[in-house]
N, C-alpha and C positions, 0 to 999 in steps of 0.2 A: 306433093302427094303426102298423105298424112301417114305416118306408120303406124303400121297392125303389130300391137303386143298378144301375150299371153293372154287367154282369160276375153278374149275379144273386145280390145280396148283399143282405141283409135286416139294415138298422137295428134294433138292439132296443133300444140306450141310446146315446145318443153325447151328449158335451159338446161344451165348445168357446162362444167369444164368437160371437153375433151381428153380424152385418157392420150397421157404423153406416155412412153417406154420408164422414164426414170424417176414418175412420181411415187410416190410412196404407197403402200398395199396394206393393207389390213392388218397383217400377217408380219410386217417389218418389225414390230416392237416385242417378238415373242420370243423369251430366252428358246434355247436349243431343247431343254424336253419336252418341254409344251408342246411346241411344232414338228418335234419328231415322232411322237404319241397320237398328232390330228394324221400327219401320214400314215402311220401305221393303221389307224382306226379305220382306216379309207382306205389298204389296199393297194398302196403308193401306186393309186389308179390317174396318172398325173400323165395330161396331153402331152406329147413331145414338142408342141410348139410351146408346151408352159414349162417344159423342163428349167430354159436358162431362169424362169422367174422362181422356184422352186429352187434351185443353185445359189440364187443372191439369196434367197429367205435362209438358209441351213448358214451361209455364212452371217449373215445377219443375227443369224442364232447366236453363235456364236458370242459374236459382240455384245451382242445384250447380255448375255450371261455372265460373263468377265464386266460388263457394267454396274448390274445386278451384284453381283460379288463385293463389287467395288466401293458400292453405297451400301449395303450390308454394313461393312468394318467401319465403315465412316459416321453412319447415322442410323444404325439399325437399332439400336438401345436407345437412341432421343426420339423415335417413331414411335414406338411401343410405350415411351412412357406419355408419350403425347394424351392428356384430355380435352374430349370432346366439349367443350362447356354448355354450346346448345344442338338440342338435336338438329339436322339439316331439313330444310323444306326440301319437298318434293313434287316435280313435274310430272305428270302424267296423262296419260290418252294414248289412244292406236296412233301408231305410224303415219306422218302425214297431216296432222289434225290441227296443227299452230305448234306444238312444244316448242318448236327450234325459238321461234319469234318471241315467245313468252320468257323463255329462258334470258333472250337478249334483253326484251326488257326490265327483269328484274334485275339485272346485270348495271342498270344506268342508278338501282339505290346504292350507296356507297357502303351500306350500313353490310352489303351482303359479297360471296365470292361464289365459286364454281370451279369444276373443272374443265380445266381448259384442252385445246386438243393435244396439246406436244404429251399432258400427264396421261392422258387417255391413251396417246398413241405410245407411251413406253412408261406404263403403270412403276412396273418394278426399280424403274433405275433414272426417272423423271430429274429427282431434286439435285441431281449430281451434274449432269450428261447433257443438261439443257444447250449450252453452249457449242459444244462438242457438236449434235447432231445435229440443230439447225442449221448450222454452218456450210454443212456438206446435203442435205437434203433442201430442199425445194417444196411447198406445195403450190398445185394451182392455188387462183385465185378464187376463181366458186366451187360452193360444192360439187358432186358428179350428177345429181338428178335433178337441181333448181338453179338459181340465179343467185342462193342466198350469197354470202361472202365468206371466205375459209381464211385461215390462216393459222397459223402454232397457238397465236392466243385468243381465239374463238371459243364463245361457249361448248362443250362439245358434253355426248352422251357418254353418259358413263358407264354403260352397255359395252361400249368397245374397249375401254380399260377390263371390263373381267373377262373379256375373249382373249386377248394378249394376256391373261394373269393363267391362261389356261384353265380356266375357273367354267363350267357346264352354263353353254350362252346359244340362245336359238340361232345365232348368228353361224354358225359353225355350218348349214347349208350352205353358205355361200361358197365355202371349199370345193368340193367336191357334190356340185350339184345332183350330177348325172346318179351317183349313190342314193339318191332319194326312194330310186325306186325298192330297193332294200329293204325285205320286211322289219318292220319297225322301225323304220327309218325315220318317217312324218312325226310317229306318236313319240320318239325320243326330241328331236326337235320343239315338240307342246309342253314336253315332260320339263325342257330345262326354262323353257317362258312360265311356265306358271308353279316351278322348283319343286314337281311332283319328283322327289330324288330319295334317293336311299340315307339315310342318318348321315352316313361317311361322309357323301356328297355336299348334302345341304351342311354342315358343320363348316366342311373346306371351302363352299360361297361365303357363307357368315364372315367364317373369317380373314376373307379375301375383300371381302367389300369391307369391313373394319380397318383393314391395315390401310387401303387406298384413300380413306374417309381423314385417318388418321395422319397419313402421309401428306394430305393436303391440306388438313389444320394446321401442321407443323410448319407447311409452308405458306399459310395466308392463313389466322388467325380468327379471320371473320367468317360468319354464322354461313354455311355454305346451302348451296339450291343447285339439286341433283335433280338432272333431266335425263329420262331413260322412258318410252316409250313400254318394253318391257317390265318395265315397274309397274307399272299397270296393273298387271295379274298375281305381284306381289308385296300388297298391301298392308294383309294380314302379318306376313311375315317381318316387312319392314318395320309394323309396330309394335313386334314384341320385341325389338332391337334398337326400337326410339321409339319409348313410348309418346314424348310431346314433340315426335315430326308432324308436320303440317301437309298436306296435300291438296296442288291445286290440279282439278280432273280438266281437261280442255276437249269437247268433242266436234266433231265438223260433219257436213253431209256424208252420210255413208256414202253415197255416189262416186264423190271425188274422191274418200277414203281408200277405196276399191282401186279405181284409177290410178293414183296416184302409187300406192303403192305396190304394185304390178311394176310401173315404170321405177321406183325406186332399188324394186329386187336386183331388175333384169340390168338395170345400168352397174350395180355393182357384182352383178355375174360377166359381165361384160370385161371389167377390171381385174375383179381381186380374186377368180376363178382358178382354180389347175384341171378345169375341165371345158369344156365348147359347150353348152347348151341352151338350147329354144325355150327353157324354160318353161316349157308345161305342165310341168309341177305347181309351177307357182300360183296358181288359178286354184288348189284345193287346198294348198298350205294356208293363201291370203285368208282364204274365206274362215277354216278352222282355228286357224291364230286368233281372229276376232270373239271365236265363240268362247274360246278357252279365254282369250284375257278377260272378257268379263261377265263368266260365270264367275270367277275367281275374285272382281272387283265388286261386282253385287253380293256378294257373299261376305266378305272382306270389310266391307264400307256398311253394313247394316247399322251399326250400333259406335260410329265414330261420331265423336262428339261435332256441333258447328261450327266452335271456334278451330277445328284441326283437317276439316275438309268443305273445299269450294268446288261445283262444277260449272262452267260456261262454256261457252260457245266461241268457237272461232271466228263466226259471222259478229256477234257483240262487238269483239274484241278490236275487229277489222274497221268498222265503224265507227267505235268511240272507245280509242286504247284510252284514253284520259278516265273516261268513268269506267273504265268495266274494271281497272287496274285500282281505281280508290273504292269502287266496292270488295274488292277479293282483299286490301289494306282493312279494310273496317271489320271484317268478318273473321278472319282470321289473327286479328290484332299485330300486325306485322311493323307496327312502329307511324312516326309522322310521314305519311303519304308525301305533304309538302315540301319534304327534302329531294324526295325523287322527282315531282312532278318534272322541274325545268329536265332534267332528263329525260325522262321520257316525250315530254313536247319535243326537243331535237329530234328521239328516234323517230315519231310519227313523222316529222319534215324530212328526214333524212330518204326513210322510207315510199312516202309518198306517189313514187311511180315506179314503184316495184312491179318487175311484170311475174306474173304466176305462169305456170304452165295452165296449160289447156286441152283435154280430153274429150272424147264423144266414147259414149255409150250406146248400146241401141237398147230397144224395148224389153227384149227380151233378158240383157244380163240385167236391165234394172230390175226386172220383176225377180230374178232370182238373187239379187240381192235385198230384194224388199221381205223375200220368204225368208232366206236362211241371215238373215242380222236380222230380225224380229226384235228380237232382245235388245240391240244398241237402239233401232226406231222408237221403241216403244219407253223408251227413257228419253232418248238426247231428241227424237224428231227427225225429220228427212234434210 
């Protein structure tokens, strides 16, 4: 029987790892103020069945702190003096839309690097600690809402390095869902996707995503390609802070868009929650996330030069990764395509019978997603 989500979305195939008791949470890599400040902000409104997870997080705090501390003294002065030499590319599109895949493949040119999941998963204390936390932590093997593959040294979004940096991240519903209903609750959640934030605020990202940028030059040298979904809606901003970043936009059916991420929310309220919720929120959040990230992308992307932004399609992509990837090379002048091809020929073999998830829609949500994304259709198409 196919499951019924939020937003009236009908399951008909979905992957993804089964949540075990001692795999790792969202929330594991956050020194002790960050995560004692998301408590407090919430009302330490925390299920009693989430209490013991909430208990491993404070002492987690902990650790990280005293980790944190620890690479401070050791390399906190060779970070800071770290330069950037080239601005980093950048992935971009709604939730769902190809990033992940795209990121992988630029991953097989050698000429390039990324952050990976263990720096994402403990931003602040990464270059030291690596050893130490693998060791004793675990991750599954796929991610939680697909089939893709997971591990410490996976491409990963850099979205979840500034939620662990305690740095203002939309991701922060995933806490304390049930809080949603909280007036202003939704519009703070839009406020930090598209960094409508107070001077103080935006300054303390700026220089949280600096030091992270920084901290991963220091430790792989080469020209890096940041993938954040959320970046999306901050384009304008990312370019007054690199002026010659590159950004490749990736768009997919709003349909599946929808779909998909509905099932992506709810699997990780499922996991990395301190509250129980049906998520019915997430049906007004989906749909308004969309509008704000690209009010802000159309706006943002007006008057960027060709050679520093490419938009395509995920269907292109899926069909012919070989050319859609030596045209986005030629446009953006991102070096000899010929060095990556044979790489990327493995990932398209490697790939090859990858199974996607699979969703039904009925008439009615299509039609109201055909009204309220007007704006994505009327750019990317159905």
């Amino acid at each position: 029987m196919a499951e019924n989500l939020p937003g009236n979305v009908k399951v008909v195939e979905a992957g993804g790892q089964k949540d075990r008791m001692m795999d790792p949470r969202m929330w594991n890599g956050m020194r002790l103020p960050p995560f004692m400040k998301l408590l407090a902000r919430n009302g330490f409104l925390i299920n009693p069945i989430r209490w013991p997870m909430a208990a491993i997080n404070i002492f987690a705090g902990c650790v990280c702190s005293t980790l944190t501390f620890s690479q401070h003294l050791q390399l906190g002065s060779a970070v800071e003096k770290t330069e950037i030499q080239k601005d980093p590319i950048f992935i971009v599109g709604h939730w769902r839309s190809g990033t992940t895949m795209l990121h992988e493949i630029l991953m097989r040119d050698p000429q390039f690097s990324c952050p990976y999941t263990f720096a994402c998963f403990a931003p602040d204390f990464f270059l030291t600690s690596r050893k130490l936390i693998t060791s004793i932590l675990r991750l599954p093997e796929k991610r939680p809402m697909d089939n893709m593959a997971f591990g410490w040294d996976t491409p990963q979004e850099d979205e979840f390095a500034l939620l662990a940096m305690g740095l203002p991240s939309p991701y922060v519903h995933l806490a304390f869902p049930n809080n949603m209903k909280w007036k202003g609750r939704q519009e703070r959640i839009l406020d930090c996707l598209d960094l409508n934030l107070t001077e103080k605020e935006l300054a303390k990202w700026k220089n949280g995503l600096i030091w992270f940028i920084k901290a991963l030059t220091y430790h792989d040298g080469r020209q890096l390609v940041m993938k954040s979904p959320t970046h999306t809606a901050r384009v304008g901003i990312l370019r007054e802070m690199f002026p010659n970043a590159k950004f490749i936009h990736i768009s997919r059916s709003p349909y599946t868009l929808y779909a998909s991420t509905i099932n992506l929310w709810k699997r990780f309220l499922a996991r990395d929650a301190f509250q129980f919720s049906n998520g019915a929120y997430l049906e007004e959040l989906v749909f308004m996330s969309l509008i704000r990230m690209y009010e802000a992308y159309f706006r943002d992307t007006q008057n960027i030069p060709a050679e520093n932004l490419i938009e395509i399609r995920y269907e292109d992509l899926c069909a012919d990764k070989v050319g859609t990837m030596e045209k986005v090379y030629a446009q953006l002048n991102l070096g000899d395509f010929e060095k990556m091809r044979p790489g990327l020929e493995r990932y398209a073999e490697e790939h090859k019978n990858y199974k996607k998830n699979k969703f039904e829609i009925d008439d009615e949500l299509r039609a109201r997603i055909s009204e309220r994304w007007k704006l994505y259709i009327d750019r990317f198409g159905e």
